[in-house]
N, C-alpha and C positions, 0 to 999 in steps of 0.2 A: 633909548628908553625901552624895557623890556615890562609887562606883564606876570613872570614869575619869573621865579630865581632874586632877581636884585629888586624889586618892587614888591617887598612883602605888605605895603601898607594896600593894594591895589584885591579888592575880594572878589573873589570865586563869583559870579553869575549866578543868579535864582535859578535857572532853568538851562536846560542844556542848549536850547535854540528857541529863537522867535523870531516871528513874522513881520517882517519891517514895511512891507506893501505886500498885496495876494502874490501868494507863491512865490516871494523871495522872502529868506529864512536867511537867519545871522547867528550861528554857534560857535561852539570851541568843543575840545576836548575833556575837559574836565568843568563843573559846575559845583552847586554846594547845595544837594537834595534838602529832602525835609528835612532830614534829622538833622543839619546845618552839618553835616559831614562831609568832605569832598567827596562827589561821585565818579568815576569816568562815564562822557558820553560816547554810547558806540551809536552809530548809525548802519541802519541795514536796512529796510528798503522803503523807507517813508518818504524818500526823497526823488526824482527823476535824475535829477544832474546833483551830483557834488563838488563842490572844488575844493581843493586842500591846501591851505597855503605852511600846514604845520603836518605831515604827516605823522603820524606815529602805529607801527604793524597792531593789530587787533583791532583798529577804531571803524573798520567799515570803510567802504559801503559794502551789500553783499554782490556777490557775483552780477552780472546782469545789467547795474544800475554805472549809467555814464558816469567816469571819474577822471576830474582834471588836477592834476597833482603839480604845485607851482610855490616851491619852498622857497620863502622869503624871510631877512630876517625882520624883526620888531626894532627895527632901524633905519638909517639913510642907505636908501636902494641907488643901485645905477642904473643907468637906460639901459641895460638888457633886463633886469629886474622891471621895470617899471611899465616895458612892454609889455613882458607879460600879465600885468593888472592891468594893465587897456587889454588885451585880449579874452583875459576872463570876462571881464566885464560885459564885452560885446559879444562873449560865449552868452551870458549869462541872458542876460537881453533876448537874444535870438530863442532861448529857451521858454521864456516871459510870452514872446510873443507866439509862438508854437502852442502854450497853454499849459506848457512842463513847471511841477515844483525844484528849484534851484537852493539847495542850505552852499551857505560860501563857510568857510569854518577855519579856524585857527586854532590858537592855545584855551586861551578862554573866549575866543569872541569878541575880541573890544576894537585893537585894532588894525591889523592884516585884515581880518573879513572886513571890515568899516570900512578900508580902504575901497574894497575892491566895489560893497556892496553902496556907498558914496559914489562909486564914479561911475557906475550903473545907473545910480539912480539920476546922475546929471544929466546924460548918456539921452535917459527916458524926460529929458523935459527939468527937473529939478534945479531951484538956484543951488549953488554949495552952500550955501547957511541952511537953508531948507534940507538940504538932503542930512546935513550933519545934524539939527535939532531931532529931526525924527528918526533918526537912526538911535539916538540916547534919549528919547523920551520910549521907543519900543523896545531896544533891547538893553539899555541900563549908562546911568550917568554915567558911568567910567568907559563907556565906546570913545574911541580916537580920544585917549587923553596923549596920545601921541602927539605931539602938536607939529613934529614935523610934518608926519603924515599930511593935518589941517591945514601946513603950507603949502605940501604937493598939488591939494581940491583947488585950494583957494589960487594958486598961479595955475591950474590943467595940467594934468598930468604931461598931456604933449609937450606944453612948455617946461616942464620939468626933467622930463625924457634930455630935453636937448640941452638944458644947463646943465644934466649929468653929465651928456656923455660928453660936452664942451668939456669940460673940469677933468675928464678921463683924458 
């Protein structure tokens, strides 16, 4: 299940990023400004840490600002994919805890970030229902309509790491 391209019924985000707990931030690459137009979100230096799980050249961040670049698709990952969303995640954490602003970012935001920014928040204390309501009550109903993703939260990633890489 993909967010653009084959999911045209799935809309663009109000806003290019939002704050799902202090100082973690859940965006994408493109939004739908006010004019209800699609905008591209570039990022440049509002953030401390980025993670990119969708890169695309021009979108930032600017020089300077820590950037963790971890291209995944909007699909079923395998356990070297899935390490590295436990990785960010405990990037991302360490960054939380230091007092650093953290955007985790994708296509649109919904679910690559969700993914990463769900297992952070578990990470930090959060049931998986709890982490997943607030993550789409802050950044928009359509976060993890991935539902594979929702099964990865919902079994841990760890244990999903190892039914990947069993199945590999």
């Amino acid at each position: 299940m993909r967010t653009r391209g084959k999911r045209p019924d799935v809309p663009a985000p109000d806003a290019a990023w939002n704050e799902i707990v202090p100082g973690l931030w859940m965006g994408g690459h493109e939004f739908r400004g006010r004019s209800g137009q699609r905008e591209f979100a570039v990022v440049r230096g509002e953030f401390d840490l980025v993670q990119t799980l969708l890169r695309l050249p021009g979108h930032g961040p600017d020089r300077g600002v820590r950037h963790h670049v971890w291209p995944i698709p909007d699909g079923p990952l395998d356990g070297t994919q899935l390490a590295g969303v436990m990785r960010l995640a405990q990037a991302a954490g360490e960054a939380l805890d230091e007092g650093r602003t953290v955007l985790v970012r994708c296509w649109h935001g919904y679910n690559r970030s969700g993914l990463v920014i769900a297992h952070t928040l578990v990470r930090r204390g959060h049931p998986v229902e709890d982490a997943i309501r607030l993550i789409r009550s802050r950044r928009s109903p359509w976060a993890l309509h991935n539902e594979l993703f929702v099964e990865y939260l919902r079994a841990g990633l760890s244990t999903a790491r190892l039914l990947e890489e069993l199945a590999e």
